[in-house]
N, C-alpha and C positions, 0 to 999 in steps of 0.2 A: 302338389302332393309332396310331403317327405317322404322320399322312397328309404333312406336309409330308418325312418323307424316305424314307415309299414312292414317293410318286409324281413326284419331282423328278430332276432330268434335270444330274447332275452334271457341273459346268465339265470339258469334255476326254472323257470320254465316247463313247463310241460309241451310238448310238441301235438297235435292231433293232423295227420297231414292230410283227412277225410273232413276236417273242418277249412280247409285251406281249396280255394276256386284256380284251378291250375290255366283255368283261362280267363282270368282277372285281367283286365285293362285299365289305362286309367283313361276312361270315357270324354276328360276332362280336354286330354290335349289330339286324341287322335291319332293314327295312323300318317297322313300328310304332313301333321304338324310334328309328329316325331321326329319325322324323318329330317327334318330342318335341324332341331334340336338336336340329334345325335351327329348332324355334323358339324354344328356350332362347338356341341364336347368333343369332337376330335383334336379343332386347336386348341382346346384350353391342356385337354391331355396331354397335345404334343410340346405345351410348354412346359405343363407341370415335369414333365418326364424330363425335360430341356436340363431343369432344375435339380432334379432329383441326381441326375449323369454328373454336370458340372458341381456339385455342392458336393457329392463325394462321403458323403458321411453317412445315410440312409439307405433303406432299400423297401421295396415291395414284392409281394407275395401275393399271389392272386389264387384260389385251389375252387377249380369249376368242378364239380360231383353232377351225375345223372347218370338216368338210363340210357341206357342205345337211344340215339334219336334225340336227345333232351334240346340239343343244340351245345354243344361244348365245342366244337369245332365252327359254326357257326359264330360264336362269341368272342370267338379270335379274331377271328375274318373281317368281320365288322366293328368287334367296340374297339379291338384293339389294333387296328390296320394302323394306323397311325405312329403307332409308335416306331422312332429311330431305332433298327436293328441294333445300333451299335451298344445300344444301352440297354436294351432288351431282348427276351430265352422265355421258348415254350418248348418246356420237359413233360414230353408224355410218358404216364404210367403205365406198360404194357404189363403181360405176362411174366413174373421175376426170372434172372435169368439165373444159370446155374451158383454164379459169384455173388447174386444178392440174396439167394436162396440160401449160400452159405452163412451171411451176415446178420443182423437183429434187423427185424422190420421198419424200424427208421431209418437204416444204413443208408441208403440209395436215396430218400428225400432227403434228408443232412448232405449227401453229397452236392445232390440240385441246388442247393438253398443259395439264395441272393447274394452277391457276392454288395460291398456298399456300391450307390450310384445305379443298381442293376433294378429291372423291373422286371419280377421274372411271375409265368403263370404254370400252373400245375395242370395238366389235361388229365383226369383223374390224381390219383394222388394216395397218401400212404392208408387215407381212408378206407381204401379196399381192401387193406387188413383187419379192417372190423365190419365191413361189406359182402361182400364176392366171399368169404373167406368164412364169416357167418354164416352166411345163407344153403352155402354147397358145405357146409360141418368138415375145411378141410383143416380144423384145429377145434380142439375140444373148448367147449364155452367157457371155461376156467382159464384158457389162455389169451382169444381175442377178449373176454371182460375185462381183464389186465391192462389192455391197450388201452382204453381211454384216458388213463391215468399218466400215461406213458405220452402219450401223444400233446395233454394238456402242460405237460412238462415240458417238452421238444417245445411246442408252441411259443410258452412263455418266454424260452432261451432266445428265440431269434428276436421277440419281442426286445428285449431287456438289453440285446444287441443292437439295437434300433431297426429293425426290421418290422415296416404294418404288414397285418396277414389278415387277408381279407377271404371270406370262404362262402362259397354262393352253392348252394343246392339247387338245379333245375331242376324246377318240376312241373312234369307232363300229365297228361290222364292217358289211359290207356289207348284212347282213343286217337285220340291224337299222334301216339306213336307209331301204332298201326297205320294210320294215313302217312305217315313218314315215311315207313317202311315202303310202301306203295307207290310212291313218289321216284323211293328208289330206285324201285323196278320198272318203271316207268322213264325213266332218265337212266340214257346209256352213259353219261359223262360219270353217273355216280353209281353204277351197280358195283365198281369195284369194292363201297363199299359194307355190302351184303356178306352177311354170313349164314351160317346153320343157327350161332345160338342168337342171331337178332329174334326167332321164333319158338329156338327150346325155354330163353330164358325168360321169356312173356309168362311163364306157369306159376314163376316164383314173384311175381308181381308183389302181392300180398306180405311174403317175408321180406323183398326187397323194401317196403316201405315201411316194415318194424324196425327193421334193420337202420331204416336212415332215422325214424323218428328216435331212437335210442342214441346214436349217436350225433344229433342234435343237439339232444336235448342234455348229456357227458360231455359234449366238446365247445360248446356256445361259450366263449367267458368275455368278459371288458377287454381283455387283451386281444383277442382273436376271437370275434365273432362269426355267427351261421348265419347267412340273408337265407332264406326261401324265398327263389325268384319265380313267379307265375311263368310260364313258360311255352304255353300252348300258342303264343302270338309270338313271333318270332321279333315282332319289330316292338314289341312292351317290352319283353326279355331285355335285348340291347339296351333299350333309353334305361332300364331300371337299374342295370349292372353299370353302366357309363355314367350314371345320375350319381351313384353310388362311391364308384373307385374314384370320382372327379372330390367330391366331397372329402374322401378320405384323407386324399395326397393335399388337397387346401390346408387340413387341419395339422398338415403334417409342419408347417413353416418353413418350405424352406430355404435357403440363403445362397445367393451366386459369391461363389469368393471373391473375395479382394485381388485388385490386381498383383503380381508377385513383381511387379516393373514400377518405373517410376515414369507414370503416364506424360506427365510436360515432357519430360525430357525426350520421352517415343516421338511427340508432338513437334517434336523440336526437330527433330532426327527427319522428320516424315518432310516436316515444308523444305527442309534444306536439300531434301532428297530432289524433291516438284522443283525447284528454283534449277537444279545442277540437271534437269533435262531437256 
C-alpha cells in the first residue's frame, strides 16, 4: 500500500471525515508483521536523520493534530524513538502564555521552527488557533477565518527556506477514545495524565471535527500537505506516519559534505602515527 497517497488530503479537496474508517488497517501486512517493519524504519530514519544533521542545509517539520487520546505522544515514543537527540526537538503546544498571548498567533511556532540540519515535531501546534479557539468562540469567526491564509503563508516560508512540513491528523472514533480514557484510569503509571476536560471536551466532538475538516481542507497544499492517519490501531497509526516521514526525507536528496581535509594526507598522517607506537 501507498500510505503516502491513501491517506493524504489532496490540495482543493473536500474533506468528509464521517466518510473516512478511523479504524482502517492495512489487512495486508498485519499487526506482527508491522511490528518488524516499523523497526526495519527506525534504521532507515535514523540514517535519513544521519543526513539531514551532517548535510546542514535542510530541515523537517512534523505537526501531529488530534483529540485527547489520538496518540500524539504515542507517535513520538515509537516512530520517532530513534531519532539522535542531537539533531532532533519536540515543541509541545500548550496553553499560550502571557508573552505569546501578547504576540500574533504564529509568534511562538516561527520561534519553534527548524533550525537547518534539525528535525523537529510539533505536539499540537499553531493549528489550535483555528481549533480549540473555533470551537470554545474565544475569537470572533472573522478573526480565526483570517488564519488559514496566514498560516498557508507561514507554511510556504519555511518551505521556500528548505524546510519539508509534514502535517498528520489522528483520527480516532469516539469510541475508541473513551476506551483510552479508561485505560487511563485503569493504569496508575498514566492517571497523571487525566484531566476534567478529557470528559467536558467529548461534548464538542461534532464541532471538533468541522473544525478540523475546514482546516483541512484551507490548509492541505503541494507544499505542506494534511495525511489523515486512521488511528484507532495504535500500531497502523506508527507503520503509516513512519511509511510516510521515511518516504518524504528519501525525496528530499540528501548529500553528506565533502571532506573539508585532504583525506591521503589524514591517511598518511594515521599509518605514520601506527608505525611510531
Amino acid at each position: 500500500m501507498n500510505y503516502h497517497k491513501r491517506f493524504i488530503v489532496e490540495p482543493g479537496s473536500r474533506v468528509d471525515l464521517h466518510a473516512i474508517d478511523p479504524g482502517f488497517k492495512d489487512r495486508a501486512i498485519g499487526k506482527s508483521r508491522a511490528d518488524d517493519v516499523t523497526k526495519a524504519d527506525d534504521e532507515s530514519l535514523r540514517t535519513l536523520q544521519y543526513r539531514l544533521y551532517a548535510e546542514n542545509k535542510q530541515s523537517v517539520l512534523v505537526i501531529l493534530q488530534g483529540l485527547d487520546a489520538s496518540g500524539k505522544d504515542g507517535t513520538i515514543a515509537h516512530v520517532f524513538a530513534a531519532l539522535n537527540p542531537q539533531g532532533a526537538r519536540v515543541q509541545a503546544f500548550k496553553q499560550p502564555s502571557a508573552e505569546e498571548l501578547a504576540q500574533d498567533f504564529l509568534w511562538r511556532a516561527h520561534k519553534a521552527a527548524p533550525a537547518r540540519g534539525e528535525f523537529v515535531i510539533f505536539n499540537r501546534s499553531h493549528y489550535e488557533d483555528v481549533l480549540v479557539v473555533r470551537v470554545h468562540e474565544l475569537v470572533p469567526e472573522s478573526v480565526w477565518s483570517k488564519r488559514y491564509e496566514q498560516i498557508n503563508g507561514f507554511e510556504k516560508m519555511l518551505v521556500r527556506n528548505g524546510t519539508t512540513v509534514l502535517k498528520f491528523f489522528l483520527y480516532i472514533s469516539p469510541q475508541e477514545q473513551l476506551k483510552r480514557f479508561k485505560d487511563r484510569l485503569d493504569d496508575k503509571s498514566r492517571r497523571w495524565k487525566i484531566s476534567e476536560a478529557d470528559y467536558s471536551e467529548r461534548q464538542y466532538f461534532p464541532q471538533y471535527m468541522k473544525a478540523y475538516e475546514d482546516a483541512l481542507e484551507q490548509t492541505s497544499t503541494p507544499h505542506a500537505p494534511w495525511f489523515v492517519i486512521p488511528s484507532d490501531h495504535k500500531w497502523f497509526r506508527n507503520l503509516a506516519v513512519s511509511r510516510i516521514v521515511i518516504e518524504a526525507m528519501e525525496g528530499m536528496h540528501m548529500q553528506l559534505p565533502k571532506p573539508t581535509v585532504d583525506i591521503d594526507d589524514i591517511r598518511q598522517k594515521y599509518h605514520a602515527a601506527k608505525r611510531e607506537e
